[in-house]
N, C-alpha and C positions, 0 to 999 in steps of 0.2 A: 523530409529531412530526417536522419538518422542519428541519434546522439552519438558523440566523438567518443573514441579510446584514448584514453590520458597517454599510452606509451604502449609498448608492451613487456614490461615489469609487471611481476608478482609482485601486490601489496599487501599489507594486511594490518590492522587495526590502527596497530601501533604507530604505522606511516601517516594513516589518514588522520589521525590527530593534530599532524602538526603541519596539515597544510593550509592556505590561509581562509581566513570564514568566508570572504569575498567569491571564493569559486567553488559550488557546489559538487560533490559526484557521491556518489551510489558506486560501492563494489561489490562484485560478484565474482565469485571463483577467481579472487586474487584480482581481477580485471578492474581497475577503474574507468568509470564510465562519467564522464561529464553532461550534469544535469542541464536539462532544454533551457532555452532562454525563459526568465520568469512567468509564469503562465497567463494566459489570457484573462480579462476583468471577467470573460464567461464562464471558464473554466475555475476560478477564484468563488465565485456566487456559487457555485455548484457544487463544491468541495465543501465550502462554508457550511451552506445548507444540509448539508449528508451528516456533518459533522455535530451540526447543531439538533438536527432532526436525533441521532443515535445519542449525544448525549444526555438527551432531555427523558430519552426512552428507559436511558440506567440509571435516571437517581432515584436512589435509593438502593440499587443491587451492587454487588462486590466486581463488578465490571466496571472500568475504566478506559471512556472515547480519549482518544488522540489524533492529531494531525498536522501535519509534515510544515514545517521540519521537525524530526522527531526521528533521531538514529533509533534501528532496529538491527543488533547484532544475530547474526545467525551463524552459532559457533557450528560443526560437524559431532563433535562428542566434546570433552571436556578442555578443551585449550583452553589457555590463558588468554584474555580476552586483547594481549595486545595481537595473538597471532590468529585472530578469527579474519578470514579473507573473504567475507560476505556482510556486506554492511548497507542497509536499503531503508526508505525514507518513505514508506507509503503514503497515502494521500488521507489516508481516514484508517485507523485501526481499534481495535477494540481487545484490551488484555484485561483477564479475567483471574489471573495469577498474578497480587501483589508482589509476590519474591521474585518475580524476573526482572522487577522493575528497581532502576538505580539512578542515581542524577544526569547519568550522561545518557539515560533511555531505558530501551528493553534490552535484555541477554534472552534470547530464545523466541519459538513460534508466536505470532500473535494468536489470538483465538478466533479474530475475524480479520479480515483485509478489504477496503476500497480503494478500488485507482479507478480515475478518471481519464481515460486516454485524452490525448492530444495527438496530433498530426506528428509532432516530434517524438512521442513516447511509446507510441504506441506501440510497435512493430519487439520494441525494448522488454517493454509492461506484458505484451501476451509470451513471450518465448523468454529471452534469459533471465526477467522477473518473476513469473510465473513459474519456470522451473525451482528457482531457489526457495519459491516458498512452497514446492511440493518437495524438496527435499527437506526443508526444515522442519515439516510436519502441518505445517498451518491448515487447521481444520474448511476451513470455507475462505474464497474469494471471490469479489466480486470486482469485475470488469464493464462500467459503465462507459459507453459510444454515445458523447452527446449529440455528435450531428446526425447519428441514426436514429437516436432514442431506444434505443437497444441495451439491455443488461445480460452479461455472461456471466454464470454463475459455475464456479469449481468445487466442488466438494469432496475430500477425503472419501474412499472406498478404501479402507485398510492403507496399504503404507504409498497410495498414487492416489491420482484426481480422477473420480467417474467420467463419463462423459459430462459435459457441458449443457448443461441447461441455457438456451437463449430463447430470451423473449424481450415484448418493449417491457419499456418502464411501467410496470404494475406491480399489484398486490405479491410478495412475496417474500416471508421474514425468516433470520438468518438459521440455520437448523441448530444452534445450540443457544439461542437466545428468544426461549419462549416469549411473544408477547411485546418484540421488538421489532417495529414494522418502518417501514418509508413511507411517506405518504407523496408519492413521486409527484403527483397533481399539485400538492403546493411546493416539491421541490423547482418544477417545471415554472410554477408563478412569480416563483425568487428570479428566474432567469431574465437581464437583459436580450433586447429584441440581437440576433444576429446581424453581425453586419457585411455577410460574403456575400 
């Protein structure tokens, strides 16, 4: 299953403000994209645990974990942030730049990114997600496949994403945050049994 297109209308910030809290979407290049049906109690554990695992990793450092719902405006150069047409909701992020941050989120790249694919997001999350946070500039993301156990990792090479680093879920911490690691073994422990 493929998330929906709201229409096909250019949107941009300003619109998405005043649609109702009840229905979710994520825009991209103007594009509104209607969020997956609420995620699964596995995928919820899982985010949880990323979330909790990376924030317990930054206290005390000038890094700050968040996670979704959590708008992440991604202007192109300096617009007004009601005409920014990229507006995205990652699943776990890490901003390391207080001034980008303001009540109603971030204005600008995170410094880290986790999504958690789902059946519904996925196809979303690797191409017109992943593109927007290589045009935003977002130094590192990381792409977890729970029902593979597999992590894809993207990292900045100057102004695009090197090749893709995949492996399963093991030893490997984010390249701008010395010293901040997963411990995927007790991520994997938090996880309820599968039920497919």
């Amino acid at each position: 299953m493929a998330l929906q297109q709201r229409d096909t209308h250019h949107y941009r910030y300003a619109d998405y403000l005043g649609w109702p809290e009840d229905v979710r979407y994520e825009l991209i290049d103007g594009v509104a994209w209607l969020m997956a049906p609420p995620p699964t109690r596995r995928h919820q554990e899982l985010v949880g645990e990323l979330f909790y695992q990376v924030r317990e990793a930054l206290e005390g450092r000038p890094c700050r974990a968040y996670v979704a719902p959590f708008d992440v405006r991604l202007p192109r150069g300096d617009e007004a942030d009601a005409d920014i047409d990229t507006v995205v909701q990652p699943d776990v992020l890490v901003v390391c730049d207080p001034a980008k941050l303001d009540e109603r989120g971030l204005r600008g790249a995170p410094d880290w990114v986790i999504e958690v694919l789902s059946p519904a997001t996925a196809g979303h999350d690797q191409t017109r997600k992943l593109a927007a946070y290589e045009r935003a500039g977002v130094p590192e993301v990381w792409l977890v496949h729970p029902s593979d156990l597999v992590l894809t990792i993207y990292r900045r090479e100057g102004d695009r994403y090197g090749r893709p680093l995949i492996q399963e879920l093991e030893g490997v911490t984010p390249s701008l945050l010395d010293g901040v690691a997963v411990d995927w073994q007790r991520v994997l422990a938090q996880l309820s049994p599968r039920s497919d």
